[in-house]
C-alpha positions as CSV (number, residue, x, y, z in Angstrom):
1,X,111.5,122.3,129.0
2,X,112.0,119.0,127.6
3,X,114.2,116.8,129.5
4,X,115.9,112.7,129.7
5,X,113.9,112.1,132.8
6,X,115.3,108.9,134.9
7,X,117.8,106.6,134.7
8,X,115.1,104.2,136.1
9,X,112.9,104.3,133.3
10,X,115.6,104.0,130.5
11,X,116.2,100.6,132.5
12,X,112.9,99.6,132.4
13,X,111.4,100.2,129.0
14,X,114.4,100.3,127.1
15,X,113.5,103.7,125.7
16,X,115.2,105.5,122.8
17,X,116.6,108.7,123.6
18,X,116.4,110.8,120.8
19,X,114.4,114.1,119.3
20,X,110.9,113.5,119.4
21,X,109.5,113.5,115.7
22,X,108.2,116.8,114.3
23,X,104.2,116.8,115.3
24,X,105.0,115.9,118.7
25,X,103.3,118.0,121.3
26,X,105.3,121.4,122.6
27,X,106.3,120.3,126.1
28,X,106.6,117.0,125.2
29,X,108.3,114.7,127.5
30,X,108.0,111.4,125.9
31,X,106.3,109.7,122.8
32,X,104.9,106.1,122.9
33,X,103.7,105.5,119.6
34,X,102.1,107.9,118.4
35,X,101.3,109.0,121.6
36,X,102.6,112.5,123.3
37,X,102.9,112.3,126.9
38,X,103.4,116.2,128.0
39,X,104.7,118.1,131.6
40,X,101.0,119.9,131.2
41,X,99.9,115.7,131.8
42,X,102.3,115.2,134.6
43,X,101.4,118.3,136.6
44,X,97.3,117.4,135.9
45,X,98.2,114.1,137.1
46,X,99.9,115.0,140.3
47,X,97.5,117.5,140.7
48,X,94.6,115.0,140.7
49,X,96.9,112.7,143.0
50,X,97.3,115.2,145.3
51,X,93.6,116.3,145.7
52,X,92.5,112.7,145.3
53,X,94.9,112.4,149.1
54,X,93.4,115.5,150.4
55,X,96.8,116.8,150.2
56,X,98.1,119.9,149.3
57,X,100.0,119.7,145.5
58,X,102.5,122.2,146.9
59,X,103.1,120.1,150.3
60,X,103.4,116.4,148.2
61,X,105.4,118.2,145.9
62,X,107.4,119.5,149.2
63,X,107.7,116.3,150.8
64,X,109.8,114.2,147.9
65,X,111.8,115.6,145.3
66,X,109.6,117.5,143.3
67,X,112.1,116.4,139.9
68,X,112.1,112.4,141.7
69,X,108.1,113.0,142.1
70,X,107.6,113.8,138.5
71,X,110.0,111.1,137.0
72,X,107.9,108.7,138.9
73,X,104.8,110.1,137.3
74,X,106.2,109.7,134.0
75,X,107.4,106.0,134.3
76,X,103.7,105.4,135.5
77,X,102.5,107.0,132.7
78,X,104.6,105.5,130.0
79,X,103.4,102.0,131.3
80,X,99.6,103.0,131.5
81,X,99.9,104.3,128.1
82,X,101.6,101.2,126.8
83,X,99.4,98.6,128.6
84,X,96.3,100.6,127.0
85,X,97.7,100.7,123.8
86,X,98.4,97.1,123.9
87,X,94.9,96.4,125.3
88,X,93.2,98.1,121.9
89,X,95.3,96.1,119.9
90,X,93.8,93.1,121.0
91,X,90.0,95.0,121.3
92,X,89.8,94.2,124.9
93,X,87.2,95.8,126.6
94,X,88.8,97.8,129.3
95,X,85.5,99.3,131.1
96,X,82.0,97.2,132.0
97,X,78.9,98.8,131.8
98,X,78.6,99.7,135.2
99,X,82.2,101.6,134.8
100,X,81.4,103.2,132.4
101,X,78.2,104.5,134.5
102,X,80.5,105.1,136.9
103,X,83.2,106.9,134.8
104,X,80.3,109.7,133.5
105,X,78.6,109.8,137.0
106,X,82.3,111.0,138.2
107,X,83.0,113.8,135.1
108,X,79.4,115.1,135.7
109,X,80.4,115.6,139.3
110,X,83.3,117.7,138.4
111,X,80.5,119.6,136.5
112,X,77.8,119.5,139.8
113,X,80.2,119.8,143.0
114,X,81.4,123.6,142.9
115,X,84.5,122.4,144.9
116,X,85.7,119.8,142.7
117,X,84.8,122.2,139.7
118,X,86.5,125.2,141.1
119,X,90.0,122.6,141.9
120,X,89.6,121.6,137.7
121,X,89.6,125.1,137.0
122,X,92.2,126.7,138.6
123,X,94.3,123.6,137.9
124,X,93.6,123.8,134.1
125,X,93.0,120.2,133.7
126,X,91.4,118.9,131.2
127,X,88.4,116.0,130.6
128,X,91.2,113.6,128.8
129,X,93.2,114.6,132.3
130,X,90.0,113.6,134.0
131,X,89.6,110.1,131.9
132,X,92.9,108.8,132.0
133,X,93.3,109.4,135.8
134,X,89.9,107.3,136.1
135,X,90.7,104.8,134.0
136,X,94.7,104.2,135.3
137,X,93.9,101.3,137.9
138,X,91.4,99.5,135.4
139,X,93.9,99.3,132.7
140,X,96.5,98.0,134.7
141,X,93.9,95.2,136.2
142,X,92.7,94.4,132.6
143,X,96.5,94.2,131.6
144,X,97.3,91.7,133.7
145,X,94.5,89.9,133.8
146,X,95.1,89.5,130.2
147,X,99.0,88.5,131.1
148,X,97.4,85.6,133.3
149,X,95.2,84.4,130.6
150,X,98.5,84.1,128.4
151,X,100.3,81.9,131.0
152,X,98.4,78.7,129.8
153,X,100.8,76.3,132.5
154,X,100.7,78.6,135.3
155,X,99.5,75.9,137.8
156,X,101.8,73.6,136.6
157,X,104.5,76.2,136.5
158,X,103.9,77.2,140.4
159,X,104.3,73.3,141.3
160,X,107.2,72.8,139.8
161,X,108.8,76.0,141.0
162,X,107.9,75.0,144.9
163,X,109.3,71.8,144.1
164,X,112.1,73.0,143.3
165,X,112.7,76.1,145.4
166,X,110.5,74.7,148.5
167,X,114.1,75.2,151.0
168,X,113.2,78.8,150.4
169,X,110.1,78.8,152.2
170,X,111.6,77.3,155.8
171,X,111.0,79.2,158.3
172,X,111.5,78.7,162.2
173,X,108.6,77.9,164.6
174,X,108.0,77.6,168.4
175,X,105.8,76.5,170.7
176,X,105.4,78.1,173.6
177,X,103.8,78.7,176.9
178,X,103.6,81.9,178.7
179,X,102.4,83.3,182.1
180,X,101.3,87.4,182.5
181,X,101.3,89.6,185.1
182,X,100.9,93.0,186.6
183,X,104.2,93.0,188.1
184,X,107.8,92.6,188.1
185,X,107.3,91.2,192.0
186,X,104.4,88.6,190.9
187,X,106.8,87.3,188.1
188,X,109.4,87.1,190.6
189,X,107.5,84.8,193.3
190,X,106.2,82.6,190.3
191,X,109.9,81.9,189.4
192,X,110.3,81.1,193.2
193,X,107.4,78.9,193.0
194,X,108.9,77.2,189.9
195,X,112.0,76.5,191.4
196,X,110.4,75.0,194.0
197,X,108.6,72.5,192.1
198,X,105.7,73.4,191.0
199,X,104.5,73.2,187.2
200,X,104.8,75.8,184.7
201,X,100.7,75.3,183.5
202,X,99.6,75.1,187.4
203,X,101.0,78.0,188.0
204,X,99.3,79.5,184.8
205,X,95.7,78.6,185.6
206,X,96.4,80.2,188.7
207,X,98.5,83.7,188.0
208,X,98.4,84.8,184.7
209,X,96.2,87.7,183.8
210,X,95.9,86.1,180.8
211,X,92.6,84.8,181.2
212,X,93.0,83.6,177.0
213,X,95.6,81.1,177.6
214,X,95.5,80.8,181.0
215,X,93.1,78.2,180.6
216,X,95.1,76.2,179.3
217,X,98.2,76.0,181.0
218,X,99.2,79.7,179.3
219,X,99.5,77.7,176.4
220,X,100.1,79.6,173.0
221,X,100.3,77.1,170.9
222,X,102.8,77.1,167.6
223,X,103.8,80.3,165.8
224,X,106.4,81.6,163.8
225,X,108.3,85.1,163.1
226,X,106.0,87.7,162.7
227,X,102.9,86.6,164.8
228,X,104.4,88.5,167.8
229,X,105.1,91.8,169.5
230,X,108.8,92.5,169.1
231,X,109.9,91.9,172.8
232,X,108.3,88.5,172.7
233,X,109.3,87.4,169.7
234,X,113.3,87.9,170.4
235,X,113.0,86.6,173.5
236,X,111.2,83.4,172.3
237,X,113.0,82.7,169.6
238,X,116.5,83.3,171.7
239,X,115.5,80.6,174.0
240,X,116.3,76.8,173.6
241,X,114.4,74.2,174.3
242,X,112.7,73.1,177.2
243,X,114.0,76.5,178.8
244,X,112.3,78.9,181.5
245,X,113.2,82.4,180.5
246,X,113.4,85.1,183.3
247,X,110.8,87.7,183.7
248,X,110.7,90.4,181.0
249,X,108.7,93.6,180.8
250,X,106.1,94.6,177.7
251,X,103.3,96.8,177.3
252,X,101.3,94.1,178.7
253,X,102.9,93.5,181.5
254,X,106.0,91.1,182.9
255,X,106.2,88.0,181.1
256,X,107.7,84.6,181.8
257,X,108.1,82.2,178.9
258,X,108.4,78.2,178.7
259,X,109.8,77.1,175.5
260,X,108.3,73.7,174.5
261,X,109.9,73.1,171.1
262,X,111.6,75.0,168.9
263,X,111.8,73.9,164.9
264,X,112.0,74.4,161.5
265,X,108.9,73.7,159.1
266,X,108.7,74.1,154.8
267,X,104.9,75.0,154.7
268,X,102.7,72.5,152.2
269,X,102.5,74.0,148.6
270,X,98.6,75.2,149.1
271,X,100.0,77.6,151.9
272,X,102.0,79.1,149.5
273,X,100.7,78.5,146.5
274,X,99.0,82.2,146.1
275,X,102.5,83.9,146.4
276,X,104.5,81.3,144.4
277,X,101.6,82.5,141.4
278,X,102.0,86.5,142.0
279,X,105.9,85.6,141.6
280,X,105.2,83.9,138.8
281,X,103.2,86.3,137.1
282,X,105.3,89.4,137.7
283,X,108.2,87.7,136.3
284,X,106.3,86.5,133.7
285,X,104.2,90.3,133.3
286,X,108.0,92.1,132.8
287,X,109.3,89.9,130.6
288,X,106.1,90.7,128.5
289,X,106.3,94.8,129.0
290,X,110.6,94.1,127.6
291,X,109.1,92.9,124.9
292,X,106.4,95.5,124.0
293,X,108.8,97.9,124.2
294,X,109.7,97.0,121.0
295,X,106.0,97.1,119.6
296,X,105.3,99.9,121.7
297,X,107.9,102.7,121.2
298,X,109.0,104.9,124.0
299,X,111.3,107.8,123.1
300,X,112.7,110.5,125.3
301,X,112.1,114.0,124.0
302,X,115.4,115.8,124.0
């Protein structure tokens, strides 16, 4: 039955919902361009996902929605076709040599493994299933490739941008020092010790079980959210400066803490500079795909 899929995907490709035109496919779900995209090619897809997972189609399909699963099939789908369509416009090569060795060696093993031949039989799909399921991660990587090649400033672009949104990348660091042990009573008479005087790193070299940090003074250096177990790293970050916390229990053992400094730090552009250029290029990839919607028809099959 032909169906308006998804909300989600009238968002994103700005698709016209209307009758499909009169050589479409039966079962057609969507056009793009001249292009038919049919429920027979979502349920080969799925199929193929499914086996691809070593999971059951009837179990995936179990798992999720089985009408969210195959909206999500179609959105992918739509895009893949697009991005491929877009890609022989401008004769890119899509597949090197040695894919294209490697995208016969896999349909003559759907021929050769009796499994995998048995699983395209019963399934019904079909060697244009086969060849579009293959070639779905290459065409996205030689879409965007070909998305970064258009972005001519994009160096520039990404400096300016941390320039001007650097604020965004603070984030809170500590240094710390820490003592281990085996027990809650250990921890206990090494808190007696420090309130008798003795130094946090003396006591260190000499108790903790770790042997890592131990060394030096339990020292564990600088570190920010995220480089942690979860008990640790709320405890650490609770604590203010030049603080002794009391001893706390992990999977590791009891814990005592000695926060040395606590601050905030904007990291230097190269330490960001790889996910300042995936934003940019997203942002700059969707505004492309908005506008080959209009090159690149979608319509909705009513």
């Amino acid at each position: 039955m032909k169906r308006i899929i998804s909300l989600l995907i009238i968002i994103i490709f700005s698709i016209t919902i209307s009758a499909c035109s009169d050589d479409s496919k039966p079962n057609a779900l969507a056009q793009v361009g001249n292009e038919d995209i049919t429920e027979y090619d979502i349920q080969e897809y799925i199929s193929l996902v499914a086996h691809s997972q070593g999971t059951n189609l009837e179990d995936a399909l179990d798992e999720y929605n089985n009408e969210y699963v195959k909206n999500m099939v179609l959105e992918d789908m739509v895009s893949t076709v697009q991005k491929k369509q877009y890609l022989d416009d401008k004769d890119i090569t899509i597949l090197s040599i040695k894919e294209e060795e490697e995208l016969q060696s896999y349909l003559n093993n759907v021929i050769t493994d009796e499994k995998l031949n048995a699983f395209v039989k019963e399934n019904n799909i079909t060697e244009k299933s086969l060849i579009n399921f293959f070639m779905r991660n290459y065409i996205a990587e030689a879409f965007q490739i070909e998305m970064v090649k258009e972005m001519k400033t994009l160096d520039a672009d990404a400096k300016t941008y941390y320039e001007k949104n650097k604020e965004n990348y603070e984030s809170e660091k500590v240094k710390a020092f820490h003592i281990l042990t085996e027990t809650k009573e250990e921890a206990e008479e090494i808190i007696s010790r420090l309130d008798q005087g003795e130094t946090f790193e003396a006591l260190a070299k000499e108790k903790s079980t770790d042997k890592n940090t131990a060394i030096n003074g339990g020292d564990l250096g600088t570190f920010g959210r995220g480089e942690s177990f979860e008990e640790f790293e709320n405890k650490v970050f609770s604590m203010t400066i030049g603080e002794i916390s009391e001893p706390f229990e992990s999977m590791y053992g009891f814990h005592i803490i000695k926060l040395q400094n606590k601050f905030k730090e904007i990291p230097i552009y190269q330490e960001v500079e790889a996910a300042i250029k995936d934003k940019l290029i997203i942002d700059y990839t969707n505004n492309r795909i908005d506008e080959l919607n209009n090159k690149y028809t979608v319509v909705l099959c009513q």
